[in-house]
C-alpha positions in Angstrom: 129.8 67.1 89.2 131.5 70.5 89.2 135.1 68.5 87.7 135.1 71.0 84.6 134.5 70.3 80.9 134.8 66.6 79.2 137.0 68.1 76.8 139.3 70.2 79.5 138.6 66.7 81.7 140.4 64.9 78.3 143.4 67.4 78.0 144.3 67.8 81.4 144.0 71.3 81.9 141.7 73.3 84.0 142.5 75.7 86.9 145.6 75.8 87.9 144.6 76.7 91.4 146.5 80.0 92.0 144.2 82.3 90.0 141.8 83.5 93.4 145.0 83.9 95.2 147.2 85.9 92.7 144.2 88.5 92.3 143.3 88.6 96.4 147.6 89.6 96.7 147.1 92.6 93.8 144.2 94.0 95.7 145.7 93.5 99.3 149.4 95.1 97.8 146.8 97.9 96.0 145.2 98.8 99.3 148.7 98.7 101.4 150.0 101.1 98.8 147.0 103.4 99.3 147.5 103.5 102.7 151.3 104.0 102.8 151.4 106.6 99.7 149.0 108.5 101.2 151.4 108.7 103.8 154.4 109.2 102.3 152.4 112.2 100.6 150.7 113.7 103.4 153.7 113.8 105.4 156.2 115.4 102.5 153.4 117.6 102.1 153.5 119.0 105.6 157.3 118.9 106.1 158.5 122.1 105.0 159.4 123.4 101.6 163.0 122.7 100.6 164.6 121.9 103.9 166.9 119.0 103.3 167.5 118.3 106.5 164.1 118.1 107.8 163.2 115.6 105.6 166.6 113.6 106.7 165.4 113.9 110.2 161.6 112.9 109.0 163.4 109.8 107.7 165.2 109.2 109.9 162.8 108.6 112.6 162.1 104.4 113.0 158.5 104.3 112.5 158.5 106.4 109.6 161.6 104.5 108.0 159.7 101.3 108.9 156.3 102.5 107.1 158.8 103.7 104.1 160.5 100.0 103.9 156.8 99.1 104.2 155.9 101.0 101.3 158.7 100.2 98.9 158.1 96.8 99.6 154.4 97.1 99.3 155.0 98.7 95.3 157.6 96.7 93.7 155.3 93.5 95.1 152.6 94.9 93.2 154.5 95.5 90.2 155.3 92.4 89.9 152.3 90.5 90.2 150.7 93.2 87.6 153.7 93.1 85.2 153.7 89.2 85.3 150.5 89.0 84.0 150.4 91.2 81.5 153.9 89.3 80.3 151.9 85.8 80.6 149.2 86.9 78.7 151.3 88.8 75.6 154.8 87.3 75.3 154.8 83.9 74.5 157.8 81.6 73.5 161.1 81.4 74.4 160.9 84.9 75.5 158.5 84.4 78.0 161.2 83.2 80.4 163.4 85.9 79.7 161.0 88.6 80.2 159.7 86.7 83.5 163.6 86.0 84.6 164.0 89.9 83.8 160.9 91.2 85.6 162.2 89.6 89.2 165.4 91.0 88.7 164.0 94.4 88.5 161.6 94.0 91.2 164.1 91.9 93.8 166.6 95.2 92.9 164.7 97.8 92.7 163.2 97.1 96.5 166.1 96.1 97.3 168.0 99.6 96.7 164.8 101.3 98.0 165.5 99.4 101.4 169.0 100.4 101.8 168.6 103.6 100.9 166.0 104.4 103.2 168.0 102.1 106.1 171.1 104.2 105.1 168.9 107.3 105.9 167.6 105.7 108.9 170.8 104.5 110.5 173.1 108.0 109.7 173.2 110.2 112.3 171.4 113.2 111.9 174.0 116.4 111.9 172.1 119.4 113.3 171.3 122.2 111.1 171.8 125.9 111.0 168.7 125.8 113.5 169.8 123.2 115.6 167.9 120.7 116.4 
C-alpha cells in the first residue's frame, strides 16, 4: 500500500526523495531574501544621497556587513536551486552537465566576490571625511 504504481514499481523509478526538501530551501532562501533586501533597501534609502563615504562607514559597521554576507549568500543560494531546475527540466543530454557544472561555478563565484568585497569594505579602515567623523 502507498509503494507507487506497478508500472513505476517495474521500472525502478519513483521519488527520488529530495523533491519536499529542494522546494522547502527555495521558499526558506525566498523569505531570507525578503527580509535582508528589504534591508539592504531601507537602509540605502535612509543613508544620505551621494555620500560615498557614509555608505563606506554604513558598511563598514559588523552587523550590517554580517546581514550583507547574509544576504549575498541568501541570493546566489536561491539562484541556484531556481536555475537548476529550470536547467533539469529544459536541457537534456550531454549538455545538461555542462550547464549544471556551469551554473555552480557562477553561483560558488559570484557569492564568493560578493563576500570579499563586502569583508574588504568591512575590514578597511574608515578615513574620515570632510566632516569628520
Amino acid at each position: 500500500m502507498g509503494d507507487g504504481t506497478h508500472l513505476g514499481k517495474v521500472r525502478g523509478l519513483g521519488s527520488s526523495g529530495h523533491g519536499s526538501q529542494h522546494w522547502l530551501q527555495q521558499r526558506l532562501t525566498a523569505l531570507g531574501n525578503i527580509l535582508l533586501v528589504g534591508f539592504f533597501v531601507v537602509s540605502l534609502v535612509r543613508l544620505p544621497l551621494g555620500d560615498h563615504a557614509a555608505v563606506l562607514r554604513w558598511a563598514a559597521d559588523p552587523m550590517v556587513a554580517l546581514a550583507l554576507i547574509l544576504m549575498v549568500v541568501s541570493v546566489f543560494w536561491h539562484l541556484r536551486l531556481g536555475l537548476t531546475v529550470l536547467i533539469e527540466d529544459y536541457v537534456h543530454g550531454p549538455m545538461l552537465l555542462l550547464a549544471t557544472v556551469l551554473l555552480n561555478f557562477y553561483a560558488i563565484g559570484g557569492a564568493a566576490y560578493g563576500i570579499f568585497t563586502i569583508a574588504r569594505i568591512a575590514l578597511t579602515p574608515v578615513v574620515a571625511g570632510p566632516g569628520g567623523i
